[in-house]
Residue, then its C-alpha position, 0 to 999 in steps of 0.5 A: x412460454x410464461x414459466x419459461x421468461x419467468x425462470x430466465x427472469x429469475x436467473x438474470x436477477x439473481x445473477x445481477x444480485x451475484x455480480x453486485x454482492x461480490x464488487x460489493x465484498x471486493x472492498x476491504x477495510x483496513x486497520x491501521x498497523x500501529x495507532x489503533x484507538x478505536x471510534x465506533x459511529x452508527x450510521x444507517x442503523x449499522x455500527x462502524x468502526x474508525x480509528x482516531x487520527x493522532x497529531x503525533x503518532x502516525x496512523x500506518x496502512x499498508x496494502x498491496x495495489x493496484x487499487x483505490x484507497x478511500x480515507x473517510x474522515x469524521x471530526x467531532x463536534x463539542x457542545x462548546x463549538x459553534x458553527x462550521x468546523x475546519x480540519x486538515x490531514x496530511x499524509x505521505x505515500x510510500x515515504x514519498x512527499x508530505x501532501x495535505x487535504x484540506x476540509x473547510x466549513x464542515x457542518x454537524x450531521x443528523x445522519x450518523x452517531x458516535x456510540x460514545x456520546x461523551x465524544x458529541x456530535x460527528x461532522x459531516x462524512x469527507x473522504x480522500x481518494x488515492x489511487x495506487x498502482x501495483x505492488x505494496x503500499x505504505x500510507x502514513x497520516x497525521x492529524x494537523x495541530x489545534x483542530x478537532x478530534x478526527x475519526x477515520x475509516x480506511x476501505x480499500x478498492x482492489x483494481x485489476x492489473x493492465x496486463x504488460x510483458x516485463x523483462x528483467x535486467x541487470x543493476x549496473x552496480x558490481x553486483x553478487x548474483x544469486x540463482x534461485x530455483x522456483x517452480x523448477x525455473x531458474x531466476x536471476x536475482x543480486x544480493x544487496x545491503x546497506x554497504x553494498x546498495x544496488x544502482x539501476x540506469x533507466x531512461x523514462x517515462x517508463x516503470x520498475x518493478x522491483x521484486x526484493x527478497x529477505x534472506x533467512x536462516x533456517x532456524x528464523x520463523x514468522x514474519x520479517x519487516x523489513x524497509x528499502x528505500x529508492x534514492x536518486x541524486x542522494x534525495x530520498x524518492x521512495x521508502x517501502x515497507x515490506x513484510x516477508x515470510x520464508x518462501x515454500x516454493x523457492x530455493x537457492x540453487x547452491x546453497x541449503x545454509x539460507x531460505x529465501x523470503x516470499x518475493x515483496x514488489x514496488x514500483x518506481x515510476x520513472x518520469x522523462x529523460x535518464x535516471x541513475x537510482x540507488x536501492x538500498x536496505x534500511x534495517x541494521x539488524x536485519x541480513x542482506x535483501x536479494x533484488x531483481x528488475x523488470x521493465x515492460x517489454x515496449x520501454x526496453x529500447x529506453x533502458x539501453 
């Protein structure tokens, strides 16, 4: 009986330990796409790396949600300051409104230690915590003027999906239709570009799922960035930035001369009453961007 409640001890400890290690190596810590200047601080014996935040250049992070991402700040603390530190960072979510974090009476901390010592002495650890829904997700932040030196660190925390049934629908802008083959199904998706923008009435509170494709010639390869942006009224809600690659699974269903991208998603989130959305591409250089729809099942009465 012993040796039995001893195994079976040791079994729920080690699957404790298990669950704990995988939510654990469920966060990811992100670098930013652009403005890289790396920072390393000790902290509990262990070396991090964090990335400097410029009051120029936006420091970009793109992710695919749903999930919480974590901005955790450090400023730097001179010889020549004395006393408590303020410091602000501001920052946009998918090109959305300007939104500003303010941090006051920061103090100096014996925790942690730049491994440049020139730098001199790290604040006290701030974070800002954003939560994310699905689909793909561009953060960009700045550092406010005539402050202290920042140093910012990005863990991202993948959340699971509320599970919905979606059901596509049509734009109302005259649209060109497009049928792809993927998986042997048939999906209905519409061609759009910068002349020819995509327009969608919706009635809220409700979301959009827009899946959006880059068309490719056979002879293009690697990655395509490529921008949307989502308007209403002529005021600019959203601008998603989205990288694609040429699709292994997916066809046209009557045409060889092109090759669909691997399917990008955002969502709109669609506040009460009705609402008359553009979509449109912002890249010149780039072919036109295929577009598809879908609104969850419950809110299908609204969109009529």
């Amino acid at each position: 009986m012993k040796t039995k409640i001893t195994i079976l001890l040791t079994l729920t400890l080690f699957v404790s330990s298990l669950a704990f290690a995988q939510k654990k190596s469920a966060n990811k810590y992100l670098k930013p796409a652009n403005f890289q200047e790396k920072i390393m601080i000790s902290s509990e014996n262990k070396a991090r790396s964090y990335y400097a935040l410029s009051t120029e250049k936006a420091s970009i992070v793109s992710l695919r949600g749903p999930g919480i991402l974590r901005i955790i700040s450090r400023c730097a603390f001179t010889p020549s300051d004395k006393g408590k530190l303020d410091y602000e960072i501001v920052y946009t979510i998918d090109g959305g409104e300007l939104q500003v974090e303010k941090f006051k009476g920061v103090s100096p901390t014996t925790k942690a230690t730049f491994l440049e010592q020139s730098m001199g002495v790290p604040g006290a650890l701030k974070d800002i915590e954003i939560e994310l829904g699905r689909g793909e997700h561009t953060i960009q932040l700045f550092a406010k003027d005539s402050q202290p030196k920042l140093a910012v660190r990005y863990v991202f925390s993948p959340g699971k999906e509320k599970k919905k049934k979606w059901i596509a629908f049509s734009p109302v802008q005259p649209i060109e239709p497009v049928d792809l083959i993927t998986r042997e199904s048939i999906v209905n998706y519409s061609r759009f570009s910068m002349e020819k923008p995509l327009k969608i009435d919706v009635i809220g509170p409700t979301q959009v799922r827009v899946l959006t494709r880059v068309e490719n010639h056979y002879n293009m390869r690697g990655r395509i960035q490529y921008r949307v942006q989502v308007k209403e009224n002529d005021k600019v809600i959203n601008t998603f930035s989205l990288s694609s690659k040429r699709s292994e699974v997916t066809f046209y269903s009557n045409d060889k001369k092109l090759l669909p991208g691997t399917a990008c998603e955002f969502v709109i989130d669609v506040p009460k009453g009705k609402h008359t959305y553009e979509i449109m591409p912002l890249d010149k250089d780039k072919s036109t961007i295929l577009g598809r729809f879908l609104i969850p099942e419950k809110d299908v009465k609204l969109s009529e």
